[in-house]
C-alpha positions in Angstrom: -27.2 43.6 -36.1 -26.7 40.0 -35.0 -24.1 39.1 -37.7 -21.8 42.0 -36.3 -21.9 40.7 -33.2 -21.4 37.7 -34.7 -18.4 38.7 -36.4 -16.8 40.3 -33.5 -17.0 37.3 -31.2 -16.0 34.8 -34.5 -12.8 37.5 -34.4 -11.9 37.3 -30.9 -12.4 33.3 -31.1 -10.1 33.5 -34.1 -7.3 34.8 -32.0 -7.9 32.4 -29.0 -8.0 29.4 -30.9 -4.6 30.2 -33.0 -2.9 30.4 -30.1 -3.8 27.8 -27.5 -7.7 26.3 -28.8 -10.4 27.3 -27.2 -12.1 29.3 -29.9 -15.7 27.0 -29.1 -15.8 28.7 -25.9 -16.5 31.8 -27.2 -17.9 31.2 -30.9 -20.7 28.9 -29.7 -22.4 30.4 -27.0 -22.0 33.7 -29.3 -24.2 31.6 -32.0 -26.8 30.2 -29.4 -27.1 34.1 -28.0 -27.0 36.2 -31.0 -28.6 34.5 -33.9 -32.6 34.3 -33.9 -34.2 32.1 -31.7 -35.8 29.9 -34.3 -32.2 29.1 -36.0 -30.5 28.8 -32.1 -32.9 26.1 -31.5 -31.1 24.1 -34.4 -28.4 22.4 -32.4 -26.7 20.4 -35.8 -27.0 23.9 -37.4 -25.3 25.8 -34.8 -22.3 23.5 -34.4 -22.2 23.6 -38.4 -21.9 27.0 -38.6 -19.3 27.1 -35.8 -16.8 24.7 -37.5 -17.4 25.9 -40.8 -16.0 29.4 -39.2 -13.3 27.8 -37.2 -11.8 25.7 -39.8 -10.8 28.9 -41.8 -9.3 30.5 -39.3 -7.8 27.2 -38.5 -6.2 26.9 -41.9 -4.7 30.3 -41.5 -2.9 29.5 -38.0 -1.7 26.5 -40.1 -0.4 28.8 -43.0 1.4 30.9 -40.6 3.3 29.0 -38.1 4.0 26.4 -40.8 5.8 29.6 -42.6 7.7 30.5 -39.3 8.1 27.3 -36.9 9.6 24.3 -37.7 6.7 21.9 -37.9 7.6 17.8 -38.1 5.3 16.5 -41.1 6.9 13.4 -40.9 5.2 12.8 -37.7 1.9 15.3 -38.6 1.0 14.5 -41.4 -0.4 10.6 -40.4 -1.8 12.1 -36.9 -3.9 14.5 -39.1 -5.1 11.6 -41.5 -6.0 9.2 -38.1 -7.2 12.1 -36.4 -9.6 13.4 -39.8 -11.1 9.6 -39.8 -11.3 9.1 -35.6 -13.3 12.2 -35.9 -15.6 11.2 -38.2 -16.8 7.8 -36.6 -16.6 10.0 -33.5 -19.3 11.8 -35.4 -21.0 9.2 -35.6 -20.3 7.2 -32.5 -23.2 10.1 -30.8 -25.8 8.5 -32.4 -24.8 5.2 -30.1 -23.2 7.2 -26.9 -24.1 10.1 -24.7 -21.8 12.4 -25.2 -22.5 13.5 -21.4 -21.2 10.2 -19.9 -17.8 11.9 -20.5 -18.1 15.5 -18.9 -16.9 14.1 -15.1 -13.6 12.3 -16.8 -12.7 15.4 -19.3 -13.3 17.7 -16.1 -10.8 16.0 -13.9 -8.6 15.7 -16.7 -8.9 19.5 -17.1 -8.0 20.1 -13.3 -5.3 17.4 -13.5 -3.6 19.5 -16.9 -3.8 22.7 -15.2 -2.4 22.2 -11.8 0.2 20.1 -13.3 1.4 23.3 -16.2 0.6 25.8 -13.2 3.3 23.9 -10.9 6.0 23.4 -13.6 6.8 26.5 -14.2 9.4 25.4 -16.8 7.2 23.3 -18.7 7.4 23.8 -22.1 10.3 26.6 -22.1 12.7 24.5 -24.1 12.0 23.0 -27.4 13.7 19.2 -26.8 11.9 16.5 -28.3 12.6 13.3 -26.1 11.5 10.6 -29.1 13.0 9.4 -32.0 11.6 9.7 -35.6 9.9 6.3 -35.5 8.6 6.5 -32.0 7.0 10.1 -32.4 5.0 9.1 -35.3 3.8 6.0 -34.2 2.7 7.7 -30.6 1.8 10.5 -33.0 -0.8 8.5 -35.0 -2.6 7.2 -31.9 -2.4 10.6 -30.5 -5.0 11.6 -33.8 -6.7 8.7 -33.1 -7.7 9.4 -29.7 -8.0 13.1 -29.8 -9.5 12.6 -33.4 -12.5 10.5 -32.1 -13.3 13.0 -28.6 -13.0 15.8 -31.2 -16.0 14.1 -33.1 -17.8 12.4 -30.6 -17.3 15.4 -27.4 -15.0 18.1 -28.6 -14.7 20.7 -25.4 -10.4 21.2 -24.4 -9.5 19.4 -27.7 -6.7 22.0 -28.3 -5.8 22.2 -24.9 -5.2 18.7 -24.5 -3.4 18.7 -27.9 -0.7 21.3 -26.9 -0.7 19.5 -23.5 0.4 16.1 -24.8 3.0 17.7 -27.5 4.3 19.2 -24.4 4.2 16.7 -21.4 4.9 13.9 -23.5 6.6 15.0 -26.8 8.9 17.7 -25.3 7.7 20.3 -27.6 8.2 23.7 -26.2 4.1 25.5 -26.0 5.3 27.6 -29.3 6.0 24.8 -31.5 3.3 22.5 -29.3 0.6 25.1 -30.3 1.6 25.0 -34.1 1.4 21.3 -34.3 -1.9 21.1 -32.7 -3.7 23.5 -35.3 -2.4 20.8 -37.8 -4.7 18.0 -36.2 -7.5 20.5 -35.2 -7.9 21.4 -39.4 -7.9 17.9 -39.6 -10.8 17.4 -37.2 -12.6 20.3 -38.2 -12.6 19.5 -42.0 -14.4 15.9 -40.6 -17.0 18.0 -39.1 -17.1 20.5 -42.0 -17.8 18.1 -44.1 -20.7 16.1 -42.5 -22.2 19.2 -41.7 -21.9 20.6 -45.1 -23.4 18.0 -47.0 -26.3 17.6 -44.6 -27.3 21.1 -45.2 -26.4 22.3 -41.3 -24.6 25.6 -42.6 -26.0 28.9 -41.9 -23.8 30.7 -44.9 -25.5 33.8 -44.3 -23.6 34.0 -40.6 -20.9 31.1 -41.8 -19.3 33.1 -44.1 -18.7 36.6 -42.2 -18.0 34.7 -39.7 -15.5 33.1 -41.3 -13.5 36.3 -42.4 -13.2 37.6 -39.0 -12.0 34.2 -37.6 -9.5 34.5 -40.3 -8.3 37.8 -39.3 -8.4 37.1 -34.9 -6.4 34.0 -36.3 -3.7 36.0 -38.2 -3.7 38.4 -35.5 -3.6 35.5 -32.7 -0.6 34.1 -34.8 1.6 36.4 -35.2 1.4 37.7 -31.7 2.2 34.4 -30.4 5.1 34.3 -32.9 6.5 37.6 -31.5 5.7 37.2 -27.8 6.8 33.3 -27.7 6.2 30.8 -25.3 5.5 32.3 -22.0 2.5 34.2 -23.4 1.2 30.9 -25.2 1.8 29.0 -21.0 -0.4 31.8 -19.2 -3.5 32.5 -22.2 -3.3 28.4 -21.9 -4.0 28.5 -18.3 -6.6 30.9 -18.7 -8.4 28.9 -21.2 -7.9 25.6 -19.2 -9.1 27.2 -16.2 -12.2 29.0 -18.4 -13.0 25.3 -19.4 -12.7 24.0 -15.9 -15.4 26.3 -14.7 -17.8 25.8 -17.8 -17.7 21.8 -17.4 -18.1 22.0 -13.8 -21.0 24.9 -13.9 -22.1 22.3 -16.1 -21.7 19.2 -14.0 -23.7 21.3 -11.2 -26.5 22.1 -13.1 -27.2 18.9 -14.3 -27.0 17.5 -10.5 -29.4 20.6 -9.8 
């Protein structure tokens, strides 16, 4: 019974995540509910099983706005490959960091992205990139550099603050924004997927289900936000930003508490 339930919260993450990121916010407290409390309590194997789910429906998102939005590999292509290694030694950088140390700055960061997209109402309406060829893959690169390495090392908002920066400070309008961010979230993800993979922290009996119905919330996701465009991709983004707002700061209360 757990796997369907399971399946059906892997399928509405699937959808989520395709169009703005996000998918984590439903996926892993799923995983933590729903699967017995013995395999729950492994934290490494609950992330593993997450990201193995995510990535596929990751890579179909990628499929299918790459097949119907103009996507700039030029400038992609080397944030994905800094953003795959950044998130590995972010990976790795836990073992030296708290993680934790970063919930206050990510929160007001959160608050600071939303209020600012909720108050320009015309953000992201155009599609008018503002940088040259050279310029947008250098800032690009150190884009998957940074967002590669919180990826690894924190993770919550990654895709929000993806679409935000090909937005605020590429000029991308949200459709083509969000399409370009599932490019450096596969990336990311296939870091993770891979540690976690070869350390044996993949549930395949949930991973794999899972995986199917994140594929088919993504192709759903996809093609809606194809069709419906970039107002609906602006409000399900504030909604997730604001969702995120109040899980970091029920968070930062608690652990005040």
């Amino acid at each position: 019974m757990e796997t369907l339930y399971l399946c059906a919260f892997a399928f509405l993450a699937g959808f989520v995540d395709s169009v703005v990121g996000g998918g984590g916010l439903i996926q892993l407290p799923a995983l933590f509910l729903c699967l017995p409390p013995t395999l729950a309590g492994s934290i490494p194997a609950v992330l593993g099983t997450n990201k193995m789910s995510s990535i596929c429906g990751t890579a179909m998102a990628v499929v299918q706005y790459a097949r119907r939005i103009p996507i700039h590999w030029p400038s992609m292509l080397p944030a994905a490959g800094a953003a795959f290694v950044f998130s590995f030694l972010g990976a790795l950088g836990v073992t030296l960091l708290k993680p934790e140390l970063l919930r206050p700055l990510v929160f007001g960061l959160l608050v600071a992205v939303g209020l600012f997209t909720f108050a320009n109402r015309n953000l992201g309406e155009r599609h008018a990139p503002r940088l040259g060829a050279h310029r947008e893959r250098l800032l690009g690169i150190g884009l998957g550099v940074g967002i590669g390495f919180y990826d690894g090392f924190f993770g919550p908002g990654t895709g929000s603050f993806l679409i935000f920066a090909f937005v605020g400070w590429f000029g991308f309008d949200f459709l083509t924004a969000s399409a370009s961010a599932k490019v450096i979230n596969f990336a990311t993800n296939l870091a993770a997927v891979g540690y976690f993979a070869v350390t044996g922290h993949v549930l395949w009996r949930y991973a794999l289900p899972m995986a199917v119905c994140n594929v088919l919330g993504s192709l759903l996701g996809t093609r809606l936000a194809i069709l419906r465009g970039n107002r609906f991709i602006r409000a399900l983004f504030l909604v997730v930003v604001t969702a995120l707002i109040f899980r970091m700061g029920w968070d930062l209360l608690r652990g005040a508490g």
